[in-house]
N, C-alpha and C positions, 0 to 999 in steps of 0.2 A: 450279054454273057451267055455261053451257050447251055443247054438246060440240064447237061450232066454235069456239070459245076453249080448248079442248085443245090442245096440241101434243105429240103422243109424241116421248119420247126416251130415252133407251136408257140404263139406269145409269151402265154405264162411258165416255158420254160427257157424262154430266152431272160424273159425279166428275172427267172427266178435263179439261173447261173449271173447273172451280169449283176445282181443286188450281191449274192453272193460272195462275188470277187472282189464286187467295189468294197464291202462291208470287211472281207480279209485282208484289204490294203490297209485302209484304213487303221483298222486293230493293230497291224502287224509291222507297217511303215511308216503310221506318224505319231497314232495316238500315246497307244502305250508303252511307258520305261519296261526296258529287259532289267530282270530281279539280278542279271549280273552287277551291272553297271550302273543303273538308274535312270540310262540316258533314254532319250528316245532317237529318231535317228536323227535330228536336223542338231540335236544337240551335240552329239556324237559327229556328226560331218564338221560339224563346226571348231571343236577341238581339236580335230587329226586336223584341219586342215589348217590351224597355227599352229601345231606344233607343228610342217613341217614347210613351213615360212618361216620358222626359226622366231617367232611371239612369246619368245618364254621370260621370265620375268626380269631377268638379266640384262634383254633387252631392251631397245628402244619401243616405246608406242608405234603403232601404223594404224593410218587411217582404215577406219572401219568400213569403208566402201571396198579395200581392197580385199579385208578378208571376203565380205558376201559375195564380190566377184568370183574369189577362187573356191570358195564352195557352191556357187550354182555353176560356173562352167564345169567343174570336176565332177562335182558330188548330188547334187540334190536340183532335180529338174522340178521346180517347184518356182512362184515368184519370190523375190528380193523379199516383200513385206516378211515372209512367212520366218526367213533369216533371220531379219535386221532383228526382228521383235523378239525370238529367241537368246541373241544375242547378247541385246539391252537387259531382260530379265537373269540373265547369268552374272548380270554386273550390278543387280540392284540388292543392296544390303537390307533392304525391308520385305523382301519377296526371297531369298537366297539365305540360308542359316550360315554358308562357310559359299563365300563366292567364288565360280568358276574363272570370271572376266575380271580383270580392273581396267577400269571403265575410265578415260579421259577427254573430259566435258561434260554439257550435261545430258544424262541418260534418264530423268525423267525424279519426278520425287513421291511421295509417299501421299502427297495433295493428289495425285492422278493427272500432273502436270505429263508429256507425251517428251519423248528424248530426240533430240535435234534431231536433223536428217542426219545419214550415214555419212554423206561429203566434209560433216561439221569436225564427226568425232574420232575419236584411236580408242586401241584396245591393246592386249596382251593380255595373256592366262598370267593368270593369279598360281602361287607357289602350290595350292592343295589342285588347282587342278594339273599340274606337270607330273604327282600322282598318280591318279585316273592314265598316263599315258606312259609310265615308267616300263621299259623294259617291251615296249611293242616290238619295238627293231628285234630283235630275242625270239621271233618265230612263235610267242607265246599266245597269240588269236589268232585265229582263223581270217582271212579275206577273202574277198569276194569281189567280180566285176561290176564297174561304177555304171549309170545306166546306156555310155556307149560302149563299152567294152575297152575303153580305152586307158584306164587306170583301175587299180583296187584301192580298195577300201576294208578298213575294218569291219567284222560284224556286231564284235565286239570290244571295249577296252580290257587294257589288262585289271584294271582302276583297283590301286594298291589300298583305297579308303572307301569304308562302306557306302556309296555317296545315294544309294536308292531313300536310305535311312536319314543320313544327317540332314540332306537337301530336300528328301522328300519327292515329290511329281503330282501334276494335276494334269486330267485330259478326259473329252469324250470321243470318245466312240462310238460305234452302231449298235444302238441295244445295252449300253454297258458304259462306266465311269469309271475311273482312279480317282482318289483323294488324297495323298499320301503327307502327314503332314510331317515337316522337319523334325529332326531328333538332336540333341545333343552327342557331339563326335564320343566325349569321353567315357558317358555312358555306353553307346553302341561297342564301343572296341571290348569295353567291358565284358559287356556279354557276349562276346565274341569270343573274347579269351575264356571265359568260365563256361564255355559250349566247346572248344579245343580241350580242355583239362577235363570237362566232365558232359563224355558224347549221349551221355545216357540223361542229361539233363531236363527235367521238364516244364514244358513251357512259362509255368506259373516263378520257376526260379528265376530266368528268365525278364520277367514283367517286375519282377522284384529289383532288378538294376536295371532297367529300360520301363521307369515308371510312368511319363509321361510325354510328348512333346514338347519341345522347346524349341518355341518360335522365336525367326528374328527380330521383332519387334516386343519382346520382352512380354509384360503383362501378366494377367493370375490363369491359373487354371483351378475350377473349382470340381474338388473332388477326385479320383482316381478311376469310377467305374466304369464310365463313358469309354475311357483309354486301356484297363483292362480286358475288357469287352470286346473293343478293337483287335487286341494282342491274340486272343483266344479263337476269334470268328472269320476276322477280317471286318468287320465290320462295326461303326460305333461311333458316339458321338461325346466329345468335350465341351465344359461351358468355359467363354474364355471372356475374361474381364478386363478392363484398363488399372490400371495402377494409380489411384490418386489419391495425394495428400493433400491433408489440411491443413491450411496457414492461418494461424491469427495474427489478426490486424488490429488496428486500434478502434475505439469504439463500441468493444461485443460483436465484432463484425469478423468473418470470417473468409477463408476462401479455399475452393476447391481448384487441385493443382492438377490437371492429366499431365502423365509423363512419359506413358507408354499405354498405347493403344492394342488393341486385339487385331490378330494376324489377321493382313488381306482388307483392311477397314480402311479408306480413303480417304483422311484426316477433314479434307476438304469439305468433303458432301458429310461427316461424321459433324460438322461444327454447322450446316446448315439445315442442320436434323435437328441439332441442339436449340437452335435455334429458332424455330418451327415451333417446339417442343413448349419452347419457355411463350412464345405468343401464343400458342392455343391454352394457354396455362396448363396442360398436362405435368410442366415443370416447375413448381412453385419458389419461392424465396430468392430467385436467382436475381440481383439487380444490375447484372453487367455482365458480360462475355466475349471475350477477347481473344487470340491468337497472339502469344509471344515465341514461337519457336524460331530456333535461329538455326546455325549451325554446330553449336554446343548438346542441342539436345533440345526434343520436343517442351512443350508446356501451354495447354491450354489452361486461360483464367478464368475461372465463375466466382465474380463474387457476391457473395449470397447479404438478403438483408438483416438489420443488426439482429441478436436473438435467434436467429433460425433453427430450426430442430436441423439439426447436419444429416441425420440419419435417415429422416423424413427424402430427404434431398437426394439426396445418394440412391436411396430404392425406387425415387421414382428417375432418377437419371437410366439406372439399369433394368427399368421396366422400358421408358420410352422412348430409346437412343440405343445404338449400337455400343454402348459402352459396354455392356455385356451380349454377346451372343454366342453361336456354337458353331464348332467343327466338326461336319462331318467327316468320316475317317474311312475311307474306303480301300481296304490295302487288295489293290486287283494290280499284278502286273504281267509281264510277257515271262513264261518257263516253256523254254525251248520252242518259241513262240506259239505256245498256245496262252489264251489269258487265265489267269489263276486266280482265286480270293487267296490272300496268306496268313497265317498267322505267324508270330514273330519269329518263332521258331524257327518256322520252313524258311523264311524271309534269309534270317541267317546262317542257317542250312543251306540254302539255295549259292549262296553270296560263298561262302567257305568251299564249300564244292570247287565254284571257280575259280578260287585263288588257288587250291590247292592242284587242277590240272597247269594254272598259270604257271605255278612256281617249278611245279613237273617237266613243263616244256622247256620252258627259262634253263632250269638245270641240266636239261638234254644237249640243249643248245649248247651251253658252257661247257659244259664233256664232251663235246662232237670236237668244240674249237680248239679246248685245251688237248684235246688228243691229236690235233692235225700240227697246233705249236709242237707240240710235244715233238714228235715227229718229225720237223724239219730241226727241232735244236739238237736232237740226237745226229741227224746227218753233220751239221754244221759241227759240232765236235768230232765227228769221226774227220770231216778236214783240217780242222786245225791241230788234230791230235797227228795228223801227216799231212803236214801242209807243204812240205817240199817234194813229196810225189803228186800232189795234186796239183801242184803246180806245174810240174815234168810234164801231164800226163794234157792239162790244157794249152801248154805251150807247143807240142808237140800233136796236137790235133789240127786241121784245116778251117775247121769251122766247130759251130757251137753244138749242133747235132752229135755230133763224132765226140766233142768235148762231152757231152753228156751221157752217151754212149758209155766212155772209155770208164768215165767214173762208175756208172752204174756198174759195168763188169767189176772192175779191180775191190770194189768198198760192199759192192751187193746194196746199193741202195736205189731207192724209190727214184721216180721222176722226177718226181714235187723234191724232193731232195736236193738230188744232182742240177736241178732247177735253181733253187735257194743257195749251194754251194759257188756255181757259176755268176749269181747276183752277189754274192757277200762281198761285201767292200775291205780294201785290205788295213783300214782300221781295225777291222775285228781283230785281227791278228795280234796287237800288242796283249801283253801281259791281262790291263784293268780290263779291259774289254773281254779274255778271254776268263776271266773269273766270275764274270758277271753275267757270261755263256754258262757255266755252271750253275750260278744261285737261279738263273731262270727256270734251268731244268729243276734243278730238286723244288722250286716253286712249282712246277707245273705237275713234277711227281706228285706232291701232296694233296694239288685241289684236283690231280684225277681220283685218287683215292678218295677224299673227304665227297666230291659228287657223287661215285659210285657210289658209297658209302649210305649217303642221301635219297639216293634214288630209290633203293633195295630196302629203306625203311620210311616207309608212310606215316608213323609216329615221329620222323627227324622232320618230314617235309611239315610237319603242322607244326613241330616248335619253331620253325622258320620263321614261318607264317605270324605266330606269337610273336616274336623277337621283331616282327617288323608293325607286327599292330600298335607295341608299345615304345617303338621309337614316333610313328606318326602321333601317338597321341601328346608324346614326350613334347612333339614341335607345335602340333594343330590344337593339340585338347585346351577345352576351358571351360570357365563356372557357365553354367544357367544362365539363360535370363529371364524363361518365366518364370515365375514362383511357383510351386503346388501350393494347393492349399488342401490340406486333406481329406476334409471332410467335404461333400456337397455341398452349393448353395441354398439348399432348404435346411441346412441344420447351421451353418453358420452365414447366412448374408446379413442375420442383424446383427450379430455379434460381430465380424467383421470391420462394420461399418461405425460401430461405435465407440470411443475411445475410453482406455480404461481410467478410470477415474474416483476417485473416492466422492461416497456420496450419503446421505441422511436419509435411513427409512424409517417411516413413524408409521404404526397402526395406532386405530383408534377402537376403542371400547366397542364401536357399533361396526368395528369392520368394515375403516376407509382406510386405504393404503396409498402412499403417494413418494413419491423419493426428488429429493433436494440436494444441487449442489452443497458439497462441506461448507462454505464462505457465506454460507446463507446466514450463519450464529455468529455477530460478533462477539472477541472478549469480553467477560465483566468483573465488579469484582463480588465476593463475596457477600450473599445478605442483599444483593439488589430485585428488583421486582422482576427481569426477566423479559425477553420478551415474547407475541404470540406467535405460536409456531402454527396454527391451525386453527381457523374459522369452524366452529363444532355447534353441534345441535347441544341448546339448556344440559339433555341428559347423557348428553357421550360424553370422554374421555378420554385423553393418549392413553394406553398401555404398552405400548412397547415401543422403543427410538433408538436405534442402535446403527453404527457407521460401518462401510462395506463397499465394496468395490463393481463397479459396473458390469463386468465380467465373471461374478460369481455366481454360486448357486446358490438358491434361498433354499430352507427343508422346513416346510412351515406343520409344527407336531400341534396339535389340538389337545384341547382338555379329555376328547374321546381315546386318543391316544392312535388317530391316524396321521398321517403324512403324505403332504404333496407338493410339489418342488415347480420351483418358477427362476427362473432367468431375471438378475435386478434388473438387465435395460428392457424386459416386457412389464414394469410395471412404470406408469407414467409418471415422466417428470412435470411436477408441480410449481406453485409459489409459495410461498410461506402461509400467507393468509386462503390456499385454498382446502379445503376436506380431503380433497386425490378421489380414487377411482374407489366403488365398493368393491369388497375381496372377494364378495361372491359374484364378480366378473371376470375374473379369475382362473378361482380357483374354486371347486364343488363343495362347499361345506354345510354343512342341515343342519335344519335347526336349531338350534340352542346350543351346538360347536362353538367353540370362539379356539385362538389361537393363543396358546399357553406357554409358545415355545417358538426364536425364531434361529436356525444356524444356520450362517453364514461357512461358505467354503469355496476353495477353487475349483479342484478336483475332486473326483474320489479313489481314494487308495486301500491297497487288498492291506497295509499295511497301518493302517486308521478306524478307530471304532467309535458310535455312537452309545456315548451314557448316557441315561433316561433316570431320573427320578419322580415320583408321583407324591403327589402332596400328605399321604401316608408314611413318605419314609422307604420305601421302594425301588432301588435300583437294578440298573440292569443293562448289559454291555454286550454291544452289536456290531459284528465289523460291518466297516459302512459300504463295501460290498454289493450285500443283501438289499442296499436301498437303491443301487444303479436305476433301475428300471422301475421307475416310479410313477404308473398309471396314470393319466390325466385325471380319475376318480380317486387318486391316493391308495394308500397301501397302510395295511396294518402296522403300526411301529413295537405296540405291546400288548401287551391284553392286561385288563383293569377290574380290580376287584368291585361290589356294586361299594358303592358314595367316593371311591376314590377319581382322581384325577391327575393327567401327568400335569407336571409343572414346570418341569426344563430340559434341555438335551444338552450335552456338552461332546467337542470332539476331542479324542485322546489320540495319541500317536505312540504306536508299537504296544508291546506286552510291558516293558520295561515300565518300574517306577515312576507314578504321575499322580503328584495328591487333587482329591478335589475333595472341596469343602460344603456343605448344606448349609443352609440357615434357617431357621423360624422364623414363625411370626412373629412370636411370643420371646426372639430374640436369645435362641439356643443352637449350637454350631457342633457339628461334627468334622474334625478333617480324617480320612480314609485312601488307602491306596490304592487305585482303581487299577491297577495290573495286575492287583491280585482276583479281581473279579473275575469269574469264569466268562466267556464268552456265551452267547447264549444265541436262539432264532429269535425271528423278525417277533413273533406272536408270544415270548415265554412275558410272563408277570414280571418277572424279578425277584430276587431276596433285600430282605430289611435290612436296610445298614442302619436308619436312627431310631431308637425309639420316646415316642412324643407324650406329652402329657394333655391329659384335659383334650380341649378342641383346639389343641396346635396345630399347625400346618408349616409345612414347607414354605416358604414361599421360593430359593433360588439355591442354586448349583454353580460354584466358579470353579475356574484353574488356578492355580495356584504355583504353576509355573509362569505365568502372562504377567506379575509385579510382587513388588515386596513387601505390600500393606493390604489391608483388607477395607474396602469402605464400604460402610453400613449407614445405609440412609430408611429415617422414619417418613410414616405416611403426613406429620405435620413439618416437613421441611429440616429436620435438624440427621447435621450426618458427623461420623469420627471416621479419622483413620485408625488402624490399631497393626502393628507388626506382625507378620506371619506368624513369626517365632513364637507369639505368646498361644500360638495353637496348637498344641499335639498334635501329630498321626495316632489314632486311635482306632482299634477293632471294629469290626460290624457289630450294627446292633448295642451298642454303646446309648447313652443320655448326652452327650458332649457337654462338652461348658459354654460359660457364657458368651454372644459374641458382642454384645456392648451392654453398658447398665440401661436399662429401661426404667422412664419414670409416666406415670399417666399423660402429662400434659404435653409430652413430645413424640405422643403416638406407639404404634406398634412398628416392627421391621417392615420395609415392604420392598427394599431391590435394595441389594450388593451388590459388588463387584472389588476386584484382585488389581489394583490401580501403581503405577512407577509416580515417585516423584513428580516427573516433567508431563506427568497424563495432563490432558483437560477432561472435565467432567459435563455432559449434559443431563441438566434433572428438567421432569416433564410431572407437570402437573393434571390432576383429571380436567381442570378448566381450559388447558391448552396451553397454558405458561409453559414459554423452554427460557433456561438459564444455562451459560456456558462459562465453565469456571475453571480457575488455573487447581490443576489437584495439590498443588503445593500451597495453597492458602488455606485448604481445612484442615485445621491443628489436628494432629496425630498424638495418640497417650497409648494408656491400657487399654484394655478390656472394658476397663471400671470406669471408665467416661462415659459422662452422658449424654455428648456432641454438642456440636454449635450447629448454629441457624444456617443453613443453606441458602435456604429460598422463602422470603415471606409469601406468604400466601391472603389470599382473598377471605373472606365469610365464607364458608363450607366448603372449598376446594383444599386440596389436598393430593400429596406425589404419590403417583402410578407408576414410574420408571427411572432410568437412569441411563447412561452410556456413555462408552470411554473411548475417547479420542486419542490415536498416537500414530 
């Protein structure tokens, strides 16, 4: 080479253009989706180049070796593999939310099975991608020359469906990644339309109808923040979970059902993980696991051994298994090929932009044509409106020149005219024919106007746009299939996990807590010994056993008169004959605390308040509110005068009329309207509503809307029913009357409760005796009874509690 055709240059700036360029191709020709279209380009080559082999869904299959033929001769100088395999993923229903391809043979499965060779299989786009290619012939993108200059190519589609969103994209590149995970069609159009009607909309509106992804392969998402985050940044991650249910089987045996997996998890190596899993015993209780999925629908089987804590099970399956893991979300795509981070916003911003030049050109295009129809049908009338001199005038020409010629003088018309005149066939000529030369023109009159019309307002081209969003979603839209789940998995994976279920919590005197299946109490009948509900030290005692739902909240009020709240499935399920767990494992209570008060609730509502009474006589009414946020150290519930004590909490609902009744020791009763109580803070005393005699005490508070009889049971086993009715509504601060006759030998009051006919009853002894009783076997009178025998009891034991089943 001769040495003026040299050009020195310098290593590190040859490598540092040529990394450069490689790195720009890269970004810009494989990696990443344009925020128009979604595609990238082999995706893009692949599409234009069925639709114009005519593969639209109407048609027949063609083997899939000839599409990759006609896209790397034409289109993409790249090898086959890089085609085929784009191809196959356009056709797979577990990788694709709304699929490009329909796929005929096999193209691979969700096991990470690989899709026949190309010679095997056929293809054809699928109906939403003939969308994405609607109206290209329309002049409405841009093209460009293919890489021999020998064909164009789109640069982009017109793609009439947000497909960057629904379908998503994953890809690296140099320096830089996409993550973008699928969306739901009906949500995206959603917010597409609600960014058309409101341009000033912000992002957060937005994220409010585009709240999560929604993968093809179903499953939970837990929590929203990961994916807000995403919407806001570009950036963010979701925790995505499997779906599985629990089956009972016979035995106490149970079984764990997957039915949908988390996007992108390779069911195959996901069951040989599990597996793994269960011999290193990281997985416990599991005694079999099997693969039944067919072509109905997934379903992996664990079934677990008899007894198993389910719950136990499950958080260690989502600790050591891909059954739960996360999506990273990395919204980076190509804006006028530079790379972008997006937020949803700009995403759909970006995406509306293009539709709106698309439907612009589309429009142009249609007024160019309909003004050129237009055009020759006015000529075409002007012959047949004198069709015997036009006839004269071509009869009497030599040739078709001179023909043309002669009309364009005599009519004063165009070439393309006296063109169109000299071609019309002498059918036009009759009557139907020439009326229907009319309705064309006044048709084409009006869609030049209505295009104009269109064109000249920017506000008409986006209700277009609208009108077309909501017919695609009218044909394409549909439900979810992953779940949200709203809250995070640190505030609900055991709640989740656990099913809801009625269940027995007993505290004990020394402050053991344990909770028991309901079915753990058989029936009895009245006056029998009972049996033991709890293994108890000489000097402890039940005090409190009341029924509740696995999914509730506990609000556990102390004699101090603080409060602190436990979730029933965080306190352990026991056996009958076990103690359970101490309360001060718990929950922080000091010394000489004990728990005076248990309520049970689902929720908490602005429209619900807690009553408090203290063994003085005492009330005081809090909306329950105030207790949301309830410190793991508890929270003050009242303030207590010095030798008082609270004794019970009750929940009331609204301001409205709701009696609750007090009891004594000493076996004296007030009923009172708790809506007339003022509402009060967390920390006020209260005012007196009873007043007591001697060294009376409180001992309980019921509702009085929850049954129609009041039962009153003594510390020596004897209890009555007695009728509401026989109790007045009476004023604060009142003595009330009787609420059964007391005699020595059958003890003092020591637990009521507001019981229906069809209640059962559980009575708990300080020795650990539980009795479960039909409530319709304790004879109900007046006042003025002295009760019958509940529960015999032992030499020195004696009833601590009670609780109503229904």
């Amino acid at each position: 080479m001769p040495s003026d055709q040299i050009i020195p240059v310098t290593i590190e700036d040859e490598m540092r253009d040529s990394y450069i360029d490689y790195a720009m191709s890269v970004i810009v020709s494989r990696a990443l989706p344009d925020v128009r279209d979604g595609l990238k380009p082999v995706h893009r080559r692949i599409l234009y180049a069925m639709d114009n082999i005519g593969l639209t869904p109407d048609k027949a299959f063609k083997k899939s070796a000839t599409i990759v033929g006609d896209v790397l001769g034409k289109y993409h100088p790249h090898g086959d593999a890089s085609v085929y395999d784009a191809l196959v993923r356009m056709a797979q229903d577990f990788n694709l939310r709304y699929m490009l391809v329909q796929g005929h043979g096999n193209f691979g499965s969700v096991d990470g099975d690989p899709a026949a060779a190309y010679r095997y299989t056929e293809a054809r786009m699928t109906p939403i991608a003939v969308q994405l290619l609607e109206d290209i012939d329309k002049e409405t993108v841009d093209f460009r020359e293919n890489f021999d200059n020998s064909l164009k190519e789109p640069i982009v589609l017109p793609s009439k469906v947000p497909n960057l969103l629904i379908n998503g994209s994953a890809g690296i590149a140099v320096g830089m990644a996409t993550n973008i995970p699928p969306h739901n069609l009906s949500e995206v159009i959603d917010a597409s339309v609600h960014l058309i009607d409101n341009p000033e909309a912000e992002n957060d509106e937005l994220i409010g109808i585009v709240k999560a992804p929604d993968f093809p392969t179903g499953g939970l998402i837990m929590g929203l923040e990961g994916s807000r985050e995403a919407y806001r940044t570009g950036r963010g991650s979701v925790i995505m979970r499997a779906k599985i249910d629990v089956e009972e089987r016979k035995s106490n045996r149970q079984s764990l059902i997957v039915k949908e997996i988390p996007y992108q998890i390779n069911k195959a190596r996901l069951i040989e993980q599990l597996a793994e899993g269960i011999r290193a015993k990281k997985i416990s209780h599991v005694s079999d696991l099997r693969d039944e999925s067919d072509r109905t629908g997934m379903r992996i089987v664990m079934e677990l051994s008899p007894n198993s804590n389910v719950q136990l099970v499950l958080n260690q399956l989502y600790k050591h298994s891909n059954l739960q893991c996360s999506f990273g979300i990395i919204l980076l795509a190509l804006v006028d090929d530079v790379p972008r981070y997006l937020t949803l916003k700009e995403m759909l911003s970006h995406y509306l932009a293009h539709r709106q030049e698309v439907v612009t050109r589309r429009s142009q295009f249609e007024l160019g044509k309909a003004r050129a129809r237009a055009h020759i049908v006015e000529g075409l009338r002007i012959a047949v409106d004198h069709i015997d001199e036009v006839i004269r005038i071509i009869r009497a020409s030599k040739d078709t020149r001179e023909a043309k010629e002669g009309l364009m003088g005599r009519f004063g018309l165009s070439e393309a005219q006296a063109q169109a005149i000299l071609e019309m066939r002498l059918s036009r000529l009759t009557g139907l024919e020439r009326s229907k030369l009319e309705e064309e023109y006044t048709g084409l009159v009006k869609l030049i106007a209505y295009l104009e019309d269109l064109l000249a307002s920017p506000r008409r081209i986006l209700d277009v746009i609208k009108s077309e969003f909501l017919e695609v979603k009218e044909k394409f839209g549909d439900r979810r299939r992953t779940e949200i789940v709203y809250e995070g998995p640190e505030s609900l994976a055991m709640e989740d996990l656990i099913p809801e279920q009625e269940v027995v919590i007993t505290i004990s005197h020394s402050g053991y807590i344990k909770r028991m299946p309901i079915d753990t109490y058989r029936m009895q009948n009245r006056g029998g010994r009972g049996i033991t509900g709890a293994t108890l030290k000489e000097e402890d005692f039940l005090e409190h056993v009341f029924v509740t739902s696995t999914h509730h909240f506990l609000l556990f009020i102390t004699n101090f008169g603080r409060m602190y709240r436990l979730k029933v499935y965080e306190i352990n399920e026991a056996s009958r004959q076990s103690k359970g767990t101490a309360l001060i494992n718990l929950i922080p209570i000091e010394q000489g605390e004990r728990i005076s008060s248990v309520v049970s609730l689902k929720e908490f509502s602005a429209e619900s308040y807690l009553v408090t009474v203290t063994s003085k006589g005492f009330t005081k009414k809090t909306s329950l509110i105030q207790y949301i946020n309830v410190r793991k150290t508890g929270v003050c519930a009242l303030k207590l005068d010095k030798g008082d004590e609270l004794v019970a909490g009750r929940i009331i609902t609204g301001t409205e009329s709701q009696n609750l009744l007090l009891v004594s020791r000493q076996g004296r009763s007030i009923r009172f309207d708790a809506g007339k109580l003022r509402p009060m803070g967390r920390q006020a005393r209260g005012n007196r509503t009873m007043i007591l005699r001697g060294d009376d005490k409180i001992v309980e508070m019921v509702d009085t809307l929850t049954g129609d009889e009041l039962l009153v049971v003594t510390t020596k086993g004897f209890g009555t029913r007695v009728p509401l009715t026989e109790y007045r509504t009476q004023g604060r601060r009142g003595m009330g009357v009787r609420a059964m006759n007391l005699i020595d030998r059958k003890g003092e009051v020591v637990a009521a409760a507001v019981v229906k006919p069809d209640d059962e009853i559980i009575v708990v002894t300080r020795e650990g005796q539980i009795i479960r009783l039909e409530g319709s076997k304790i004879p109900s009178g007046s006042r003025m009874r002295t009760g019958n025998i509940l529960i015999r009891l032992s030499e020195g034991d004696s009833v601590t509690s009670l609780a109503i089943l229904r």
